[in-house]
BADREN-909176 format. One record per residue (C-alpha): residue number from 1; x, y, z; residue in three letters. Coordinates in Angstrom, 2 decimals. Layout:
   nr       c1       c2       c3  rest
  NUM        X        Y        Z   ala
...
END
This chain:
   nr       c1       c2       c3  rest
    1     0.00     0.00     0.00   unk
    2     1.21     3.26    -0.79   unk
    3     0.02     6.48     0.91   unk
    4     0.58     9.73    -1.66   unk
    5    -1.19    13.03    -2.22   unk
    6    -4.21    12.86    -4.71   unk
    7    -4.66    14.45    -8.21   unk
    8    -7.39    15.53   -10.18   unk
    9    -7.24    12.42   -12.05   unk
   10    -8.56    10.69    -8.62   unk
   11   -11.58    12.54    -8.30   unk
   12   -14.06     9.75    -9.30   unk
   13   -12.69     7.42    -7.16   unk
   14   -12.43     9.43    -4.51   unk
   15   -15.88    10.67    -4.96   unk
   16   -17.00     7.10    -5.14   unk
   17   -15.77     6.45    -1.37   unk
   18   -17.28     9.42    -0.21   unk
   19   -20.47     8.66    -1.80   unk
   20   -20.21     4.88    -0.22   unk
   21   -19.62     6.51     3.08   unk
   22   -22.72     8.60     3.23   unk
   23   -24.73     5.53     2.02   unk
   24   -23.19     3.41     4.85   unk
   25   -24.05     6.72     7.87   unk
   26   -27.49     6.72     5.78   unk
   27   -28.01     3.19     6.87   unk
   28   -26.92     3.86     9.88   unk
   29   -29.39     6.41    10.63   unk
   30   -26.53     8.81    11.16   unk
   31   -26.69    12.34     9.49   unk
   32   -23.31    13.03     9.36   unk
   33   -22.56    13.67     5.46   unk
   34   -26.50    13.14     4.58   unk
   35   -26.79    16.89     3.30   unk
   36   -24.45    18.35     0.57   unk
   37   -21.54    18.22     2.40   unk
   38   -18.89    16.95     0.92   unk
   39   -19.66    17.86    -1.90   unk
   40   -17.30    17.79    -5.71   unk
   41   -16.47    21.59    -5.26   unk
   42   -14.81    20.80    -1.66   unk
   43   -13.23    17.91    -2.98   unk
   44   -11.65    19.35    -5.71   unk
   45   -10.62    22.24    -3.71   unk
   46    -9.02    20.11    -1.16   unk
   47    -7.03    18.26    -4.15   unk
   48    -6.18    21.59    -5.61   unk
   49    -4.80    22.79    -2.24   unk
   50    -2.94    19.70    -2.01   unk
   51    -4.60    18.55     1.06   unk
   52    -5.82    15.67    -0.52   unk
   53    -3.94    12.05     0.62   unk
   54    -4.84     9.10    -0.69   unk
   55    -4.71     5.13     0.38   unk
   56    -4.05     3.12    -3.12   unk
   57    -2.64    -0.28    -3.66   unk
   58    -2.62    -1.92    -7.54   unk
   59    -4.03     1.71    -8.60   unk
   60    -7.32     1.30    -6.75   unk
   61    -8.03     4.13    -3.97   unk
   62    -8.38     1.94    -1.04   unk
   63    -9.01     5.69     1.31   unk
   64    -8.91     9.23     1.40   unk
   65    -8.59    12.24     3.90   unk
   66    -7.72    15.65     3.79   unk
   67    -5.08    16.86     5.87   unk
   68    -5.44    20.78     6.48   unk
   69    -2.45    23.00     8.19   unk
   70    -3.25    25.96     9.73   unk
   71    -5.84    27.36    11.79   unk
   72    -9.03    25.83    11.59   unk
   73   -12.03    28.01    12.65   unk
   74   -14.38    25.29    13.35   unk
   75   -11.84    24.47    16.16   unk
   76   -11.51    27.88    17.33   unk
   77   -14.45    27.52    20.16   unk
   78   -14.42    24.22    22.26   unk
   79   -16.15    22.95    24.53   unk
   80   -13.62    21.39    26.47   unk
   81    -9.70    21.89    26.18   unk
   82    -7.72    20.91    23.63   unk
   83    -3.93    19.64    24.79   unk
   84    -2.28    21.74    22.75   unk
   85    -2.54    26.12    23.11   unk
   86    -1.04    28.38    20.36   unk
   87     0.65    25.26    18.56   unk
   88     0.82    24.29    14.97   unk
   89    -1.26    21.34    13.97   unk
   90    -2.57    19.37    11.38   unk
   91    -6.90    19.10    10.65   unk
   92    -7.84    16.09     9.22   unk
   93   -11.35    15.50     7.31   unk
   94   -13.37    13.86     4.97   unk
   95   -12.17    10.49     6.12   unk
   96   -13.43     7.46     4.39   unk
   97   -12.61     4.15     3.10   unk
   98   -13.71     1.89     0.70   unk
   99   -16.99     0.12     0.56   unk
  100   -15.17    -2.67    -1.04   unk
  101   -12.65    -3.39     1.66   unk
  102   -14.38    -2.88     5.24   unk
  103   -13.33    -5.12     7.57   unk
  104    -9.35    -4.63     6.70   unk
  105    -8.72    -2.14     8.86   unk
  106    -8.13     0.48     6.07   unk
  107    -8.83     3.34     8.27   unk
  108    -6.43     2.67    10.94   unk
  109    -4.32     1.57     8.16   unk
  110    -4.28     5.25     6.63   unk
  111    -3.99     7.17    10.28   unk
  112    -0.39     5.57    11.40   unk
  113     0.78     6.01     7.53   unk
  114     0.32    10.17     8.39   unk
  115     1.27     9.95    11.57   unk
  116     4.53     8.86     9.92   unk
  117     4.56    11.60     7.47   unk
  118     3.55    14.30    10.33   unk
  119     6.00    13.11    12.96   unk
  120     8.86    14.31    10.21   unk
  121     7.40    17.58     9.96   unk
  122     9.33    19.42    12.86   unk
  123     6.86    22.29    12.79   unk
  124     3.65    20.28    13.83   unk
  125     2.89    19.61    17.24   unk
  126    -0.36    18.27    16.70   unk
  127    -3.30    16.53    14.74   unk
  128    -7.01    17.32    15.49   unk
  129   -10.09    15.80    14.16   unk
  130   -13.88    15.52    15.22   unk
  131   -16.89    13.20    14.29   unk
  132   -20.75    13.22    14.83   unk
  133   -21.37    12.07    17.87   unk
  134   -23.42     9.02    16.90   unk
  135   -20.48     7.77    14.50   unk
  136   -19.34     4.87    16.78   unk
  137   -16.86     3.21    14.06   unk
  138   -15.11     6.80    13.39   unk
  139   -14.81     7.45    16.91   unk
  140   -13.60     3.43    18.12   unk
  141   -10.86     4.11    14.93   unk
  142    -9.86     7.66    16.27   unk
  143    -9.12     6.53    19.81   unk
  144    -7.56     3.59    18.95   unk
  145    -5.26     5.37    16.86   unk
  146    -4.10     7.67    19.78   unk
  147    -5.96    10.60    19.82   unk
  148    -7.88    11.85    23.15   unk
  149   -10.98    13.19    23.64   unk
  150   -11.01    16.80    24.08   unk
  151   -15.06    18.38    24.40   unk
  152   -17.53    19.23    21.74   unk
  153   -17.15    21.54    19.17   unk
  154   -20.14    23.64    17.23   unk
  155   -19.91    23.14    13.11   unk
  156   -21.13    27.09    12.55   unk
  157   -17.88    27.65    11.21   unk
  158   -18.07    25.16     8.26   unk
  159   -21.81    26.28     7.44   unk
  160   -23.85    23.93     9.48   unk
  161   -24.86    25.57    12.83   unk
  162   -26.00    24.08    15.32   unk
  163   -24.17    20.42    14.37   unk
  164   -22.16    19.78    17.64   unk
  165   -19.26    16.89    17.04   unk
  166   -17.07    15.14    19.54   unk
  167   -13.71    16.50    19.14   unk
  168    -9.75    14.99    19.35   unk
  169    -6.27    15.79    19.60   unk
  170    -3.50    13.50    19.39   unk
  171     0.01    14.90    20.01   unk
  172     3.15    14.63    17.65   unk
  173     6.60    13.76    18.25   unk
  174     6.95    17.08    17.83   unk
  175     5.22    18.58    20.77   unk
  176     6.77    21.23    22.65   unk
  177     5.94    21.27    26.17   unk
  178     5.55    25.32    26.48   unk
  179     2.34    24.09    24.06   unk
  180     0.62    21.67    26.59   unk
  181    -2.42    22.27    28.05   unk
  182    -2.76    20.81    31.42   unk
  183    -5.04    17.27    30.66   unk
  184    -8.12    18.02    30.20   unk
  185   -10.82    16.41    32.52   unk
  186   -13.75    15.45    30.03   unk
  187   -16.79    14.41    31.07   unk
  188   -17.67    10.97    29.23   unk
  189   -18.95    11.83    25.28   unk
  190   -20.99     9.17    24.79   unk
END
């Protein structure tokens, strides 16, 4: 398997997965995803940006995530504490794997191959992401793959008020202590 940043040539594919993913939440009777969001405008932006990382092994997409630097508003307000204050960090979203290959561990699969990429990049000291609440599998593959629960945050920021997520951080090897917040003490999110 080969992890490597996407190109427009791997928009249908990649669309594809996403589109499998809101079908499998749909089914789920989860509405994370279940309005236009994702949609082929953010996707292509995120490829254009370069955010874009793909999961592929014999040329089939196997998974896909973006993986934003910088500030991201919708983590600017938390309800909780994230472990990290006024340090770098990596966003990731629009996680999802292939219909085709559940039960392989694909997402876990695709988190430790960035954490290997992000643990070389000396300026980022950590990795957020969030989920809906009633996404058990996203949140069982996020804390499994290291990253601690850190509060709730409101989706206003990205356009849908009112959506409150469960959000993470997971520290890099890269962490510098004058960073840390003290551990957060979060009441159970479930």
């Amino acid at each position: 398997m080969l992890l490597r940043q996407a190109t427009m040539a791997d928009l249908p594919q990649i669309e594809s997965i996403i589109r499998d993913g809101r079908e499998l939440l749909a089914a789920q009777d989860i509405d994370q995803w279940q309005g236009s969001y994702p949609n082929t405008a953010v996707l292509v932006d995120d490829i254009h940006q370069g955010w874009t990382v793909v999961l592929e092994e014999d040329n089939e997409i196997l998974g896909t995530a973006a993986l934003i630097p910088g500030e991201d508003p919708t983590y600017k307000q938390i309800d909780g504490q994230w472990l990290t204050e006024q340090a770098p960090y990596l966003a990731i979203h629009r996680v999802a794997v292939s219909s085709h290959h559940h039960g392989r561990g694909l997402a876990g699969e695709l988190f430790q191959r960035l954490f290997a990429q992000i643990d070389h990049a000396a300026s980022i000291e950590s990795i957020r992401i969030d989920t809906h609440p009633h996404n058990m599998a996203m949140q069982h593959v996020i804390k499994k793959n290291g990253f601690t629960e850190t509060g709730r945050i409101d989706l206003a920021a990205a356009g849908m008020p009112g959506t409150i997520d469960f959000a993470y951080e997971r520290l890099t090897a890269n962490a510098k202590s004058a960073h840390l917040t003290a551990t957060p003490t979060i009441k159970s999110l479930n």
